[in-house]
N, C-alpha and C positions, 0 to 999 in steps of 0.2 A: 455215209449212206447217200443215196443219187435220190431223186427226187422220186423216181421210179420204184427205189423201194419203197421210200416213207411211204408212199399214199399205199403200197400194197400194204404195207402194216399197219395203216389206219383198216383198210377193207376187212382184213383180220378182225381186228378189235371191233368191227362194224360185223362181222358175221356171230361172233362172239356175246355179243349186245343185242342182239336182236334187231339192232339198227339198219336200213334198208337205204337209208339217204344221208347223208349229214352234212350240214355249212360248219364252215370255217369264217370267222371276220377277220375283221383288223386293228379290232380296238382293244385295248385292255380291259378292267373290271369296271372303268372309268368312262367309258367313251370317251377316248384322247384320241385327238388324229393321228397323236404320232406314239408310238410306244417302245417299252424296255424291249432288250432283247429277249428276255423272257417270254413275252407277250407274242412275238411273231410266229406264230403258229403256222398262219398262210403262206407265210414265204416257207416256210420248214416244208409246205405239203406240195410246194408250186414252183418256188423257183423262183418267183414274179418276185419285186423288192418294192416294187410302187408304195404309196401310203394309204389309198385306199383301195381296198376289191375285196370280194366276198366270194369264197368256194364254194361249189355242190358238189358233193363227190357222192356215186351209187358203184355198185359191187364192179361196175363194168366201162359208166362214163364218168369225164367228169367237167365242168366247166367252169371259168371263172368273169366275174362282171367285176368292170373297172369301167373309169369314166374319162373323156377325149382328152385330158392332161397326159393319161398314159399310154393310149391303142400303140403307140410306133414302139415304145418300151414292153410292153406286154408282149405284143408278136414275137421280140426279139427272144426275151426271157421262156416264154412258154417253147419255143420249137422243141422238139423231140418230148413234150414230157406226155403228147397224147390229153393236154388238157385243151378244151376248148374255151377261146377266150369269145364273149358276148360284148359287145362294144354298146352301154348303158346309153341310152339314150337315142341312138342312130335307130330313123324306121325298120321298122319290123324287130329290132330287137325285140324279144319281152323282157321284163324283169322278172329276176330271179323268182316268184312266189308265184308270176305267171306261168314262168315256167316248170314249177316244181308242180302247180297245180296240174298241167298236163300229162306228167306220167305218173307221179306217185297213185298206189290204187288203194281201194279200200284194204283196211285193218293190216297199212303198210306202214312204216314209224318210220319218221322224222327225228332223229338226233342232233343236238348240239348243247353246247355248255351256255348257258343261260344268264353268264357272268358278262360276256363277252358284247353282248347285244343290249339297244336301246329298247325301248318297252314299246315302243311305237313299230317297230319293225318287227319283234317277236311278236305281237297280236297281229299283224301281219301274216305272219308265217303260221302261228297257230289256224287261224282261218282259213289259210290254204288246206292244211289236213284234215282239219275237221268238216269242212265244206263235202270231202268226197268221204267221209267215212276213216280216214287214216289217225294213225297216233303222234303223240309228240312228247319227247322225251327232253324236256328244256334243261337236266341236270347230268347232260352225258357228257361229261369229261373224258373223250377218248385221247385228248393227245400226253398229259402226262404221264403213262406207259406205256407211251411207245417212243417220245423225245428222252430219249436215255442221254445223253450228252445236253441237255436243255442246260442254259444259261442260267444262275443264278438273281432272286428278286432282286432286283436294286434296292440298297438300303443307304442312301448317300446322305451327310450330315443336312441338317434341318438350322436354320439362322434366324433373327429377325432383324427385317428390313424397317431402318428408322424410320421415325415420322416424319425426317427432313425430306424422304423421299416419296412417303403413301399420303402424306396430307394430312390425315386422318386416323386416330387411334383404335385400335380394334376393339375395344371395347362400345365405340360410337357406334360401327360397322355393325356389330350383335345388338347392339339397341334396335338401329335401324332392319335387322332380320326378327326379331322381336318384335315388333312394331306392325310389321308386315304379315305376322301368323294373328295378332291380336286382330287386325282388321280381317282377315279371314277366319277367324273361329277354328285356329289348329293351336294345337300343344305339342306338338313334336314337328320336328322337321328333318330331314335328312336328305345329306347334301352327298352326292359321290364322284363329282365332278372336282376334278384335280385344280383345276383355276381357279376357281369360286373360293376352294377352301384356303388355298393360298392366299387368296384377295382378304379375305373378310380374319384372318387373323394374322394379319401381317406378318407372315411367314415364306420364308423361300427355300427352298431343297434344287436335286440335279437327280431324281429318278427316271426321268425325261430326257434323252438325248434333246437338248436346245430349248428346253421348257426346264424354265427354272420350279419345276413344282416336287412334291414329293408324296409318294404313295400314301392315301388315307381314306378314312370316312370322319363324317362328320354331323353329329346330331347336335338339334337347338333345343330346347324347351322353355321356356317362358325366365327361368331361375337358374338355368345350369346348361349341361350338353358334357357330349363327350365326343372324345378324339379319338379316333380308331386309326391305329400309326404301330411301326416299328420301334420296340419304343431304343432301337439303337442307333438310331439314326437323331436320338436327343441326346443332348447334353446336359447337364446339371442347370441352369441358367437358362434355357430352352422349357426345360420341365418345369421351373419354379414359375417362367412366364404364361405357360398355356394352364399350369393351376391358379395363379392370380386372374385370371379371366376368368374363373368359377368353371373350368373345362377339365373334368376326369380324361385320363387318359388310358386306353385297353388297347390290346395285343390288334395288331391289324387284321388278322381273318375272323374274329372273334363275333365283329356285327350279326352273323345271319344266325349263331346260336344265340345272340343277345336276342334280334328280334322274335326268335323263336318263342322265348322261355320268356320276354317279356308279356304280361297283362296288357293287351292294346285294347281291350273293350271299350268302346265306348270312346277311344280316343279318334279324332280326327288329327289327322297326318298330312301335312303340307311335302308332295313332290314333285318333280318337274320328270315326266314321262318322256322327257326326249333326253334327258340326263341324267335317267337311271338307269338298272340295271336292268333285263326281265327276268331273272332269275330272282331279285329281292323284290320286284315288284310283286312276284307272284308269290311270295311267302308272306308279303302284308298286305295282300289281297283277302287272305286267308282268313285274316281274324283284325282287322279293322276298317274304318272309314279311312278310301284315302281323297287326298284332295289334288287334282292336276293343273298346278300354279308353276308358271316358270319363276325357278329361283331368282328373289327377289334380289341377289346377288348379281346377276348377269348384266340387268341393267342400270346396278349404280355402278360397276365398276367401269361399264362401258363408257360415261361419261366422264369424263377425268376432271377432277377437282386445280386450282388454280393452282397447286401446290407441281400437282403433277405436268400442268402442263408447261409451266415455267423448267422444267426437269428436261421435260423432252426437248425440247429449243434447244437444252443447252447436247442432250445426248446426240440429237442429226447436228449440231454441230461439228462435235467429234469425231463420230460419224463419216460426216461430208468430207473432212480434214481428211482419213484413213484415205476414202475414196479418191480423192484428189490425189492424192502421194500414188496410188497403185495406178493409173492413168495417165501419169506422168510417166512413170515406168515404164506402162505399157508402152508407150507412144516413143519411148529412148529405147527399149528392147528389141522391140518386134522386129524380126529380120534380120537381126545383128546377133541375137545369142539364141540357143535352144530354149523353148516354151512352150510347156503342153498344157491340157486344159488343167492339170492338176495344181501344176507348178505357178497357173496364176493364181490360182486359187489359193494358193499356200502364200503366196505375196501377197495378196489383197487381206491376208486372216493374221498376217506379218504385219501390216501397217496397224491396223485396228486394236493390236495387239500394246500396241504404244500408248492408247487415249484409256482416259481416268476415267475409273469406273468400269472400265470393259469386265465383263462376267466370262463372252464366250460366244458363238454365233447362235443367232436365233433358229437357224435352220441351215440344214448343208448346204453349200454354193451350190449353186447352176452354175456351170460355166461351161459352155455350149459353143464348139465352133463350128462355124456353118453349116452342114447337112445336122451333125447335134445338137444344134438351138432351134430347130423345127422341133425338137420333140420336149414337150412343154415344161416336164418336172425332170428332166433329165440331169442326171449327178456321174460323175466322169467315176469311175472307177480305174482301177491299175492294168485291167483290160479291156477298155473302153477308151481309153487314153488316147489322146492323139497329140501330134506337133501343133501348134498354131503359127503358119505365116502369115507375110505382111501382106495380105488382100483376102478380101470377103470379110465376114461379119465373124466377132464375138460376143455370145448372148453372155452377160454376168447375171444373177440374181441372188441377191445376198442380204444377211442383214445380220442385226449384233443386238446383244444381251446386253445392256448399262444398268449399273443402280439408280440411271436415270431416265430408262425407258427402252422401250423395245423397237428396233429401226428393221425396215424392209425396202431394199432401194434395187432398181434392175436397168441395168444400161448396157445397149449396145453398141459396142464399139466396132468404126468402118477401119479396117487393120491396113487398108491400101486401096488398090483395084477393086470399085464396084460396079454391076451393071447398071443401064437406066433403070431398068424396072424394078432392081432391088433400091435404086434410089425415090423409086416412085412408093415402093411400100413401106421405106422408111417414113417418107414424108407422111404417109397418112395413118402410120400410128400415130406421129407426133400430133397431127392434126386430134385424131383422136385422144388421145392424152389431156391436149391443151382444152377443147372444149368440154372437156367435163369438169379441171382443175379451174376453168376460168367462170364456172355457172352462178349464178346468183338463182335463188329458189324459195319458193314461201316453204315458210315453218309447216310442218306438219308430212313435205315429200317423201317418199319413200326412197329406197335405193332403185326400185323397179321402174320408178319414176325417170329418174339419171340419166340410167342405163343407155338407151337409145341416141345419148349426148354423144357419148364415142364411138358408138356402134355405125353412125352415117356414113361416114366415108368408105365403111366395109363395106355395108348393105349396098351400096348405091353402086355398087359393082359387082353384085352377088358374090359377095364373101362374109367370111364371119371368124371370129376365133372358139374354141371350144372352151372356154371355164370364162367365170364372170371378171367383170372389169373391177370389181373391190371386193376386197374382204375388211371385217372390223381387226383390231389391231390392240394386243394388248399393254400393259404399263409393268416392265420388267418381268413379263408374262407371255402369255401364249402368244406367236406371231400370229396364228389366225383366233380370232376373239366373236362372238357373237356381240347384242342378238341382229346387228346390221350387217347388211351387206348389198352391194348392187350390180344387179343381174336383171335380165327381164324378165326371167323367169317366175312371174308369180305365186305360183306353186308352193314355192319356199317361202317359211314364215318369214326368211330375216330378212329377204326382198322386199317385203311387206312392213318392215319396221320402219318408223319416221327416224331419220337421221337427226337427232340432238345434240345440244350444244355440248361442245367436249370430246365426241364421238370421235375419234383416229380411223380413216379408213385409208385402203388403197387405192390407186389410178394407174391400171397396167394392162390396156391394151396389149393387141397383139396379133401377127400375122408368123402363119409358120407354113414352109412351102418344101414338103415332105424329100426328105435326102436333097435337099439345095441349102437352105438356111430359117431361121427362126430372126421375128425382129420383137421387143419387147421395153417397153419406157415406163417404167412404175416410181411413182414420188408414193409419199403419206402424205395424208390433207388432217388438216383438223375443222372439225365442222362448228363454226362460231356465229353470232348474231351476227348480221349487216345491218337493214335501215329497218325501220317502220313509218308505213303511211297507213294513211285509213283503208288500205286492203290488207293489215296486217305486219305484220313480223316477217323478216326475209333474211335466210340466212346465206351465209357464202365457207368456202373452202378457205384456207392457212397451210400454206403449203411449207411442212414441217420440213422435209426432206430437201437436201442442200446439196448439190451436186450438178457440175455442169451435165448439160447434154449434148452430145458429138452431132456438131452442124457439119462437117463435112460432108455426108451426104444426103441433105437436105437441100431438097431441089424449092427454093423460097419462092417459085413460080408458078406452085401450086399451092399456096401458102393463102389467105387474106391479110389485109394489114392488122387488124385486132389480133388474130393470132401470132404475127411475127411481135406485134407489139408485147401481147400477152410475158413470150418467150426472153423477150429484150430484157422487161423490166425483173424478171426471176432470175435471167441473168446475171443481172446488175445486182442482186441482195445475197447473191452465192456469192459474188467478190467480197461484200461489203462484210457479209457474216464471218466465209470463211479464212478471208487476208491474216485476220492475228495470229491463227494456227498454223500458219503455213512460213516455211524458210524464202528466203528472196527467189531461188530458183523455184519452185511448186508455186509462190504468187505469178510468178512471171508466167506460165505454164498456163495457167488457168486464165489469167487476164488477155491471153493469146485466144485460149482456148473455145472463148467465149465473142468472137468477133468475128464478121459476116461480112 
């Protein structure tokens, strides 16, 4: 079926329902950025394959809101489907609930599946209908009869990750979530966030294309809890371990009849509204106290224990090693054999595929050649495909799954022929990059704080990129992690979080110059104590990630000496780290590689 029909057969099922409006998201039951195939509803309605955006579809219009990683991708995807894309963020857009508030009319309903959505955005959305008099229907599952061909739940095996690799025994982890409810005065807790639950019972699954996690729920209580899972997706030794932790285990859909039929009077319930669901929020809204605490999970896991972070050193090692071997390649290939954006991609997921402990990639390549690395989240498909010759730019952004952490690294490589000006925007990522990797900062700074560290060299010539310069970073976990991140954008809480010792984020400027080229430099940092004097505690970046970066077009005359310095001596610790992994030719390669 054409995209054209499906949305006629939602309209159906929307005439049918009594339904007059209905949103589509992107997330699963979970808020996961990225989800099963099951899960993709909006692309079934839309065409659009991005990771985030949000559908309205009414008997007659329909529009979709995605945000500046995807506008060049969306344009492309949407043409002919008659869906209007809303570019988030850009003036005069409104958002979505602005805009529903302008046409929807009195005693008109609002539909959607209430599974799908954060609790914070559905009381959103509710306010919008009820503001004019309209209805809201938060339990209308219109798309499983009409996705007749829908993909099956993922149900992928479920392991435990040793302690030589979490630090920490799960058992400790529920003390300390136990701990956390006693100092707030709850007896239940419930968690439906796929990372979290992973984290905190040292557990790993593949329900997740690149997220080592596996579909569940999970309740705490002071003495007990239970796991709401597949239960075939366990094994005999799997089972006996999540019952030694004093954890029952029940059928995965089963939670909303358990909350149903459970007695919550009187109980006070610890959840995090931005990581739940509004469709269970509003069933234990019903009949008890809840409490709006973000899981006390989010930010111990954020902060990574000594165990874990000796782990990751050794994972961007590995890592770095991969990378080095497929830029060697590159750099012996290019213009001598056929190579499209796929085909490096398939070489770079070849090398990675050699280093201990590899899981699997943490997220699909980018791998972007020039007019296709201007479009930010861009992923080559078989008709999207192109040849890559030896001049102009290739964007890579790539990262891997290790039982010793999780790596996100982005390099562009100058393939031959560049112009000045493309070497002028190279230079001032780098420049960008380097001043935010090179910061010393008092304890307590936010990521919002940063921000403006790599942002100068854009602004100072009215430019800008469209998504933030970090995101948190997970430990054999999600590649995007709460609750930090750095962005100026205040607005968002996790721009607002202090950056803590432990903390993994990224550093990935970036300039994209629409059908010409994209340029983009991303390490991970690790956020660690530096000095203290009598103004305090001052922390600095550890830059995890090991990988040369391509000086060749790099005009160093636009450069300061502290930052060529800066560049010199990272240099120098990528030979020093990466030399033991590498054969005589890949050392020789790199010790070239790295010299100005």
């Amino acid at each position: 079926m054409s995209v054209s029909d499906n949305l006629a057969a939602l309209r159906a099922a929307m005439k049918d329902a009594d339904i007059d409006y209905y949103v589509v998201g992107s997330s699963d039951y979970h808020d996961s950025e990225y989800v099963g195939a099951y899960f993709r509803a909006r692309e079934f309605l839309s065409g659009f394959t991005g990771s985030n955006g949000t559908l309205l579809v009414s008997a007659t219009e329909a529009w979709l809101w995605t945000d500046g990683r995807y506008f060049l991708q969306a344009e492309e995807e949407l043409k002919g489907s008659g869906i209007q894309l809303m570019k988030a963020g850009r003036p005069g857009v409104p958002k979505l609930y602005e805009h529903l508030g302008s046409i929807i009319r009195k005693d008109e309903t609002l539909g959607l599946d209430g599974r799908h959505f954060c609790v914070t955005y559905g009381e959103q959305l509710e306010k919008t209908v009820l503001d004019v008099g309209a209805f809201m229907n938060c339990e209308a599952d219109l798309i499983t009869g009409i996705w007749t061909d829908r993909p099956a739940l993922s149900c992928e095996p479920v392991f435990i990750l040793d302690e030589k690799y979490t630090g920490k025994a799960s058992s400790l982890k529920l003390k300390d979530i136990r701990d956390a409810m006693l100092k707030e005065n709850c007896s239940l807790h419930i968690l439906t966030s796929l990372d979290d639950i992973a984290w905190i019972l040292n557990l790993r699954g593949a329900d997740v294309e690149c997220n080592p996690v596996f579909l569940s729920y999970l309740t705490v209580t002071p003495d007990s809890g239970t796991l709401y899972i597949q239960e075939n997706a366990l094994n005999a030794s799997v089972k006996s371990y999540i019952e030694e932790l004093g954890l029952n285990i029940r059928p995965y859909d089963s939670l909303y009849e358990d909350m149903k039929d459970k007695d919550l009077r009187g109980t006070s319930v610890m959840v995090d509204k931005d990581r739940l669901n509004f469709l269970l929020y509003k069933l234990l809204l019903d009949h008890t106290e809840l409490k709006d605490i973000p899981n006390p999970s989010q930010a111990l896991k954020a902060c990574k224990n000594e165990t874990e972070r000796l782990n990751l050193r050794k994972a961007n090692e590995i890592d770095g090693a991969a990378m080095v071997k497929f830029l060697h390649w590159l750099d012996d290939h290019v213009g001598k054999t056929d190579i499209t954006e796929i085909s490096a991609a398939d070489r770079l997921e070849s090398f990675r595929r050699e280093g201990e402990g590899y899981m699997g990639p943490s997220f699909t390549t980018i791998s972007g050649y020039n007019a296709h690395g201007a479009i930010i989240h861009y992923e080559p498909t078989p008709d999207t495909d192109i040849p890559v010759y030896a001049k102009g730019f290739l964007l890579v952004d790539s990262g891997g799954q290790y039982l010793t952490g999780t790596t996100d690294i982005t390099r562009t490589v100058s393939l031959g022929e560049v112009t000045d000006i493309m070497r002028h925007h190279y230079t001032m990522v780098l420049r960008a990059h380097v001043n935010l990797a090179r910061v010393r900062f008092h304890e307590g700074v936010s990521g919002s704080n940063l921000d403006i560290l790599a942002r100068i060299p854009f602004w100072e010539e009215g430019l800008d990129y469209e998504h933030g310069t970090g995101h948190g970073i997970g430990y054999y976990l999600n590649v995007h992690e709460g609750p930090a991140s750095i962005h100026w954008n205040t607005v968002r809480q996790s721009t607002r979080t202090a950056l803590a010792e432990g903390m993994v984020l990224s550093d990935e400027p970036g300039i994209y110059i629409a059908g010409e080229y994209g340029i983009r430099i991303e390490n991970d940092l690790l956020v660690r104590k530096d000095i203290e004097t009598e103004y305090g505690r001052f922390m600095n970046f550890e830059e995890l990630t090991l990988c040369p970066i391509d000086l060749r077009p790099v005009n160093f005359n636009e450069m300061t000496e502290e930052e060529i310095d800066f560049l010199d001596k990272y240099h120098s610790m990528v030979v020093e780290r990466l030399s033991p992994y590498l054969n005589e030719s890949d050392r020789a390669w790199l010790e070239n590689a790295v010299r100005h």
